[in-house]
C-alpha positions as CSV (number, residue, x, y, z in Angstrom):
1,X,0.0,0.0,0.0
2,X,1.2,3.9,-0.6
3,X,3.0,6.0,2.0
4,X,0.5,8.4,2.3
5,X,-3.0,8.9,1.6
6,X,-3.9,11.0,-1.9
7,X,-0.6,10.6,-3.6
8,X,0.4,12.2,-6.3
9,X,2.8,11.2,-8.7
10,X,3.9,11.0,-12.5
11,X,4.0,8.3,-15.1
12,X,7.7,8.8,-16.2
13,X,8.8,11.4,-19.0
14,X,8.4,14.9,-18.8
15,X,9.4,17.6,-21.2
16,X,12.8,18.4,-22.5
17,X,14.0,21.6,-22.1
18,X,14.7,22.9,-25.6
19,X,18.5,23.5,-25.4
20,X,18.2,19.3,-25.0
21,X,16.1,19.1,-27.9
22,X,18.8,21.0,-29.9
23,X,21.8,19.3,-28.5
24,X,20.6,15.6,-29.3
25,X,20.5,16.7,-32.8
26,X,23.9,17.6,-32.5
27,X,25.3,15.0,-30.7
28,X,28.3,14.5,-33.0
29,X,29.5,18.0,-32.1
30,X,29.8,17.0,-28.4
31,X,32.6,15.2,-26.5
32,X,31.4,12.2,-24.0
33,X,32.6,14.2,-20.9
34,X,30.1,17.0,-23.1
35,X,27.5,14.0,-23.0
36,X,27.6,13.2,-19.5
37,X,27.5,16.6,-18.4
38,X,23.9,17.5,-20.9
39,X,22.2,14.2,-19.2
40,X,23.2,15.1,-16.0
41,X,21.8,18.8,-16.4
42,X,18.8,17.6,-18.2
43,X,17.7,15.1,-15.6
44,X,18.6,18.3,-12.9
45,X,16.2,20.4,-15.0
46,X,13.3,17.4,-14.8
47,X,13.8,17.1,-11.0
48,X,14.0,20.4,-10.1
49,X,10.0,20.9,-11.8
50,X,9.1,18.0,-10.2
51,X,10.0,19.3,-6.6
52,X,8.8,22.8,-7.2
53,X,5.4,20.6,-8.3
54,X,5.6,19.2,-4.7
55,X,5.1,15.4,-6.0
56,X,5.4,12.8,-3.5
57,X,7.0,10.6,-6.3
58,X,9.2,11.7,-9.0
59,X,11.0,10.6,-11.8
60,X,14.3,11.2,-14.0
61,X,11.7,12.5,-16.8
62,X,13.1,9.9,-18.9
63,X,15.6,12.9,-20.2
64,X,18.0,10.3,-21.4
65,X,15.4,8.5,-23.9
66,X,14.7,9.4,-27.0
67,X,11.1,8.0,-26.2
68,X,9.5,6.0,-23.0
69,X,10.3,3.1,-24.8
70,X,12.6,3.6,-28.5
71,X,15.9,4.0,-26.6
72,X,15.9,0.5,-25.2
73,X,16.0,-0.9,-28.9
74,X,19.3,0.2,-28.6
75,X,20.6,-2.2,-25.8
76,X,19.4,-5.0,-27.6
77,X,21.8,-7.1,-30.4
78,X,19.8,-9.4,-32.7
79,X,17.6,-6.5,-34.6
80,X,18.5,-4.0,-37.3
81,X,17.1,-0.1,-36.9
82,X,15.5,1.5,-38.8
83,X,17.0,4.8,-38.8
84,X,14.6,7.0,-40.8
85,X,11.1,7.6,-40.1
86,X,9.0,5.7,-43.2
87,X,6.4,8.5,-43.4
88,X,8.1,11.9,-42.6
89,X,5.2,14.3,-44.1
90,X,1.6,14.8,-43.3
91,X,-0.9,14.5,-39.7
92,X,1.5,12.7,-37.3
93,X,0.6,9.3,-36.4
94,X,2.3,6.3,-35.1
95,X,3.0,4.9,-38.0
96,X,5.9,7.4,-38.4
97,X,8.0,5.9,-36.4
98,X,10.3,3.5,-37.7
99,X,10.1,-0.8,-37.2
100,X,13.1,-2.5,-36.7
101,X,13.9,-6.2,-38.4
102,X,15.1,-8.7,-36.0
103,X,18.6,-10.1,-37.5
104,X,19.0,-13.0,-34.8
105,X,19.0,-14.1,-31.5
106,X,17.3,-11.2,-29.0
107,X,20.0,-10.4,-26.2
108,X,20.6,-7.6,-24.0
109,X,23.9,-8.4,-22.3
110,X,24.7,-4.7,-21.3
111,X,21.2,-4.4,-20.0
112,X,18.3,-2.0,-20.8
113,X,19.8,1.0,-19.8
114,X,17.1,1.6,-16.7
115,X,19.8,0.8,-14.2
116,X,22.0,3.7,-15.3
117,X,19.5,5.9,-15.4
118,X,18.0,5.1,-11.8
119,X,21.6,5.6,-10.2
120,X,21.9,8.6,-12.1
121,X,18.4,10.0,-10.2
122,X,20.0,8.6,-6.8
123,X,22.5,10.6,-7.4
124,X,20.9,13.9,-8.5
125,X,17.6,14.1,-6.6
126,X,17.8,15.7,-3.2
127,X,15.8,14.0,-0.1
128,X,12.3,13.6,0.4
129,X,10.2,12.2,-2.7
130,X,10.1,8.5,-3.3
131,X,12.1,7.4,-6.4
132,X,10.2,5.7,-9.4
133,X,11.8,4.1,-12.2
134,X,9.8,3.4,-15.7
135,X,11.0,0.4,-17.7
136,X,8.5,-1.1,-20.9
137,X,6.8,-4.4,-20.5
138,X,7.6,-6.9,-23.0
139,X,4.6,-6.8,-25.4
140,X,4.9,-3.0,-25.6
141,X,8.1,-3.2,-26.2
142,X,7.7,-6.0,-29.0
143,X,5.6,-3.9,-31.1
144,X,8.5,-1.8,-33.4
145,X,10.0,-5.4,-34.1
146,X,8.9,-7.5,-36.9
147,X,8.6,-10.9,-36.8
148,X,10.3,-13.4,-38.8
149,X,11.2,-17.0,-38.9
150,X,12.7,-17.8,-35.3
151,X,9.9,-15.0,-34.2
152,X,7.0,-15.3,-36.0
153,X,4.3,-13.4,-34.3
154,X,4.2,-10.7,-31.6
155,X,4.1,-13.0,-28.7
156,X,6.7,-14.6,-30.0
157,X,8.5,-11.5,-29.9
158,X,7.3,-10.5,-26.7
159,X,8.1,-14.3,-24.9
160,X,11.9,-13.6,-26.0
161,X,12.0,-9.9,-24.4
162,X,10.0,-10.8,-21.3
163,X,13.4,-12.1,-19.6
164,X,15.0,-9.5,-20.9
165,X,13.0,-7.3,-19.3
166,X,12.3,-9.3,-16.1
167,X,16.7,-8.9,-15.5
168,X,16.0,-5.2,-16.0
169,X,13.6,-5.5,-13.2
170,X,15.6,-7.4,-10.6
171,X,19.3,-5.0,-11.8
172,X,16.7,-2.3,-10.9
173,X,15.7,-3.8,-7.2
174,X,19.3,-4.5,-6.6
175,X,20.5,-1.1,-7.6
176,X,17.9,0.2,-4.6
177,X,14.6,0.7,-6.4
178,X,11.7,1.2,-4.1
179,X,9.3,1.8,-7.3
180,X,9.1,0.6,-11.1
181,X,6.2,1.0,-13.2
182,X,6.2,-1.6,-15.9
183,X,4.4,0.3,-18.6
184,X,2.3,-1.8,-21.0
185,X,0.4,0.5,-22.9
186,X,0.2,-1.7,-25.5
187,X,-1.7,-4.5,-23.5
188,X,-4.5,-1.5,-22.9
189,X,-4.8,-0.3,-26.4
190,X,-4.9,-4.2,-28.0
191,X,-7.6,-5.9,-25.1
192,X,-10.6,-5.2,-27.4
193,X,-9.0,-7.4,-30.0
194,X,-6.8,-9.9,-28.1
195,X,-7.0,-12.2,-25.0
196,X,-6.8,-10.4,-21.7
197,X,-6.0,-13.2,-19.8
198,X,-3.0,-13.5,-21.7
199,X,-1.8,-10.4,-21.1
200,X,-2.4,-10.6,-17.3
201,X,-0.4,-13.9,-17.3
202,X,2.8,-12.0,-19.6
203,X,2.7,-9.5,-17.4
204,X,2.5,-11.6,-14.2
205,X,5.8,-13.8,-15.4
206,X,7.9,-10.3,-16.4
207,X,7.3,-9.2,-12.4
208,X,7.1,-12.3,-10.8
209,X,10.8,-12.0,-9.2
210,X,10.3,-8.5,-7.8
211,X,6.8,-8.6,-6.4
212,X,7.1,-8.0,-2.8
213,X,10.8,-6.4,-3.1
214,X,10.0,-3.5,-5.0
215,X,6.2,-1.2,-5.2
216,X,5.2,-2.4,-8.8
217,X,3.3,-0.5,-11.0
218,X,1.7,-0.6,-14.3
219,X,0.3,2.1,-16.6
220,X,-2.4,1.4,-18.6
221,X,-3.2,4.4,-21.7
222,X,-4.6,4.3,-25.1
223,X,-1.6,5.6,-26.7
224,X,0.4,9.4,-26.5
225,X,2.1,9.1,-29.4
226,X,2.5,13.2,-30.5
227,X,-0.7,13.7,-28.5
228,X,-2.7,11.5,-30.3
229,X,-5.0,8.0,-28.9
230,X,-4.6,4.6,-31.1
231,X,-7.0,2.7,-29.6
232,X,-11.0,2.6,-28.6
233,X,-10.9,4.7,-25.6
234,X,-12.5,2.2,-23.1
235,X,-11.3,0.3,-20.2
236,X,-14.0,-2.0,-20.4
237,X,-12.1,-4.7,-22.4
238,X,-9.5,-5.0,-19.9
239,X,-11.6,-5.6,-17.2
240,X,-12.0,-8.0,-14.8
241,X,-9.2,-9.9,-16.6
242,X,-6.4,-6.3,-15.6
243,X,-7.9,-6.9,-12.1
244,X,-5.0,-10.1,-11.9
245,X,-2.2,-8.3,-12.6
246,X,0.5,-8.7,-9.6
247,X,1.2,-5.0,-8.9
248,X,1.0,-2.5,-5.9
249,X,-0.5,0.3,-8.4
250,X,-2.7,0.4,-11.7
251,X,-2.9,3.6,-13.1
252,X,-5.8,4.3,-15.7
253,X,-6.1,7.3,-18.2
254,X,-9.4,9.6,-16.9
255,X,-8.8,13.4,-17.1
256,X,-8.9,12.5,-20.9
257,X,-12.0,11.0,-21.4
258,X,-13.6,13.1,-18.6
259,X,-13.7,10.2,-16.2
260,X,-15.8,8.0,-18.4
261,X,-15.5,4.4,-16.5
262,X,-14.7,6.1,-13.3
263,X,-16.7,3.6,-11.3
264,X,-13.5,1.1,-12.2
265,X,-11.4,2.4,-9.7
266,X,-13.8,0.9,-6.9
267,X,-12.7,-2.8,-8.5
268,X,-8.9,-1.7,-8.5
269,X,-8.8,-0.3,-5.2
270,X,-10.1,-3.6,-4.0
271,X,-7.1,-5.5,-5.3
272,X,-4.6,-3.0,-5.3
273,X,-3.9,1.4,-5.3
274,X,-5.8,2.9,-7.6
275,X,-3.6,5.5,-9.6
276,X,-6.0,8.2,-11.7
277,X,-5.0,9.9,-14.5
278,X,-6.6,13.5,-13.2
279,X,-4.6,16.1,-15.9
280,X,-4.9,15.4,-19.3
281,X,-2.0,15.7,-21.2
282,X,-3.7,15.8,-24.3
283,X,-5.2,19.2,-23.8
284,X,-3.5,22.9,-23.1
285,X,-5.9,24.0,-21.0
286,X,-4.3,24.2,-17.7
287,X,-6.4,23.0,-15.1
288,X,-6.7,24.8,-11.6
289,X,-6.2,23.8,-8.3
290,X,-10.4,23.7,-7.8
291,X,-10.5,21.8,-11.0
292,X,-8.0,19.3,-9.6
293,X,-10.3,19.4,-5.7
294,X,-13.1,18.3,-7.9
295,X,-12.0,15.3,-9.7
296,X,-10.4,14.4,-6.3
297,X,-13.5,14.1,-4.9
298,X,-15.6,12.0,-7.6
299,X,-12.6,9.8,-7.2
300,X,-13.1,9.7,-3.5
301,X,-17.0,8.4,-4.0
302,X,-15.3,5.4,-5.6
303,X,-12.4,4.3,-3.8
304,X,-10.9,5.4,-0.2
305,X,-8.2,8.0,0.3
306,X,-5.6,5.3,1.4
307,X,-6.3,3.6,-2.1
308,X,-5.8,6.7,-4.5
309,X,-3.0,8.1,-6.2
310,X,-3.3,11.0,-8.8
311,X,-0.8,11.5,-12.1
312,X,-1.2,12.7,-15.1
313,X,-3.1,10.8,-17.7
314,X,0.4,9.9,-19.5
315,X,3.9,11.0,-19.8
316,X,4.4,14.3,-20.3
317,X,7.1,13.9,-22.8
318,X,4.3,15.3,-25.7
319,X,3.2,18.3,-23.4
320,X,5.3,21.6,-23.9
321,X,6.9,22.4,-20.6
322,X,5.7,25.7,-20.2
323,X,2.1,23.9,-19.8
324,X,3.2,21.0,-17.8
325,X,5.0,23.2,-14.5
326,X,1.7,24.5,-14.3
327,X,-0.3,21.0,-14.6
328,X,1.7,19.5,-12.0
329,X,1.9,22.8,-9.8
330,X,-2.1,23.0,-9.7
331,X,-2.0,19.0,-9.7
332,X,-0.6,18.7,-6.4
333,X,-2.3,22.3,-5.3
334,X,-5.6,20.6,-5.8
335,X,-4.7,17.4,-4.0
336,X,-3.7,19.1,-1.0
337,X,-6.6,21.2,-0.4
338,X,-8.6,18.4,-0.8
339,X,-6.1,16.1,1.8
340,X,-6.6,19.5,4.0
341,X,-10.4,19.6,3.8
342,X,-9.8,15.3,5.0
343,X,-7.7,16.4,8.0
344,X,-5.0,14.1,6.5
345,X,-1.7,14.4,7.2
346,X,0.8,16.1,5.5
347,X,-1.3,18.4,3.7
């Protein structure tokens, strides 16, 4: 169960700053001592919005990925990327980002990369929030590969990353993580067309050596892609099938979809903390702290205080950061008041 009653937290990426945005498209022009010294500043710049937010969990903003997921394609020998985009011009959609053949045996013997980047938070983030690292599941992480002989469908795919994955998982724990979400977007946008139960029981054998060493959570969206959904925007597919899924925390996009569903969080919190996605990253309207107050207390008539957590619908990597300080600032604003009117501690 969470430290504290009302949490609030984030997903994983956040914004970068646009002198980052610059530099990685420059990278040749930089030393590795230059390197070292942009990601360190870059992950400073993350933090330091984080805790002027006031979050009770934060992240390294994934400021070292070139997406929540894209980077990790890189640790992993046996595929061929794609380095172009296939479809460069026009409305952008997921299809502009590149798949990547598989060439032979899937391996990751450096690791994923996550390790390095949690140590480098330890290192950086100054004393009071909890810590969260953010590492793909298997079958979202499967979905830029194409099959072939030795892999011939998704699952395939997806079978030969989970204990890829699952090492990531336990490096992670042994490094000192208290908290990893295992983000499986891919599991929400694809349960109207696949078997749930199977995803519950790929999921369940990726965490299954870190359950009960670590807080484990899970993110469930309907794709973020350059703001954009790829998938019907209902939970109802994943349900009561998601209900399985060995983790401390489920978060589900809301804010959104304008809490469509909301009644779902009662069956979560039954099992496990209910995280809501309460600021739409979607949208540039900035809510307000009383907007925030408000959707903290429908969730409340669902699920008790001890059960919630509030975050942002997704990452925030596709939210320009002058709107996001401000989502998170009033995010944890309107949680507080709210813990305030409660009588709940730390307020």
């Amino acid at each position: 169960m969470q430290s504290c009653p009302l949490r609030t937290s984030v997903i994983g990426s956040y914004p970068f700053p646009s002198w980052l945005e610059f530099a990685s498209k420059h990278l040749a022009e930089f030393g590795r001592t230059d390197v070292s010294e942009i990601q360190d500043d870059a992950v400073i710049a993350a933090v330091h919005d984080q805790v002027d937010a006031g979050l009770d969990v934060i992240t390294d903003g994934e400021q070292t990925r070139l997406d929540f997921n894209l980077s990790f394609y890189g640790f992993i020998e046996g595929i061929a990327l794609e380095g172009a985009s296939p479809r460069r011009f026009g409305p952008p959609a997921h299809d502009q980002r590149g798949r990547h053949a598989i060439t032979g045996e899937l391996r990751a013997p450096r690791g994923l990369g996550a390790v390095e980047e949690f140590k480098r938070l330890q290192r950086l983030a100054p004393a009071g929030p909890a810590l969260k690292a953010s590492v793909p599941g298997p079958y979202t992480l499967s979905g830029r590969l194409v099959p072939n002989a030795q892999y011939p469908d998704r699952w395939a795919v997806a079978e030969a990353l989970l204990p890829l994955v699952r090492k990531e998982l336990e490096d992670l724990v042994a490094a000192g993580c208290r908290e990893v979400s295992v983000d499986e977007p891919s599991m929400s946008c694809y349960a109207h067309k696949e078997n749930p139960r199977r995803f519950v029981e790929l999921f369940n054998r990726t965490v299954e050596s870190v359950v009960g060493r670590t807080r484990v959570c899970t993110h469930l969206c309907f794709g973020n892609y350059k703001g954009r959904a790829i998938a019907p925007r209902r939970v109802a597919p994943m349900f009561p099938a998601f209900l399985d899924f060995k983790c401390d925390e489920m978060h589900v996009e809301m804010a959104s979809r304008e809490f469509a569903e909301i009644e779902i969080i009662a069956r979560i919190a039954e099992r496990m903390d209910a995280a809501v996605g309460i600021v739409d990253v979607k949208s540039y309207y900035v809510e307000t702290p009383a907007d925030i107050a408000e959707r903290v207390r429908l969730c409340l008539r669902h699920a008790p205080a001890e059960r919630l957590v509030f975050a942002p619908d997704c990452g925030l990597s596709q939210t320009a950061r002058w709107a996001a300080q401000p989502k998170l600032k009033n995010m944890v604003a309107g949680v507080r008041q709210v813990r305030k009117e409660l009588g709940l501690a730390n307020a």
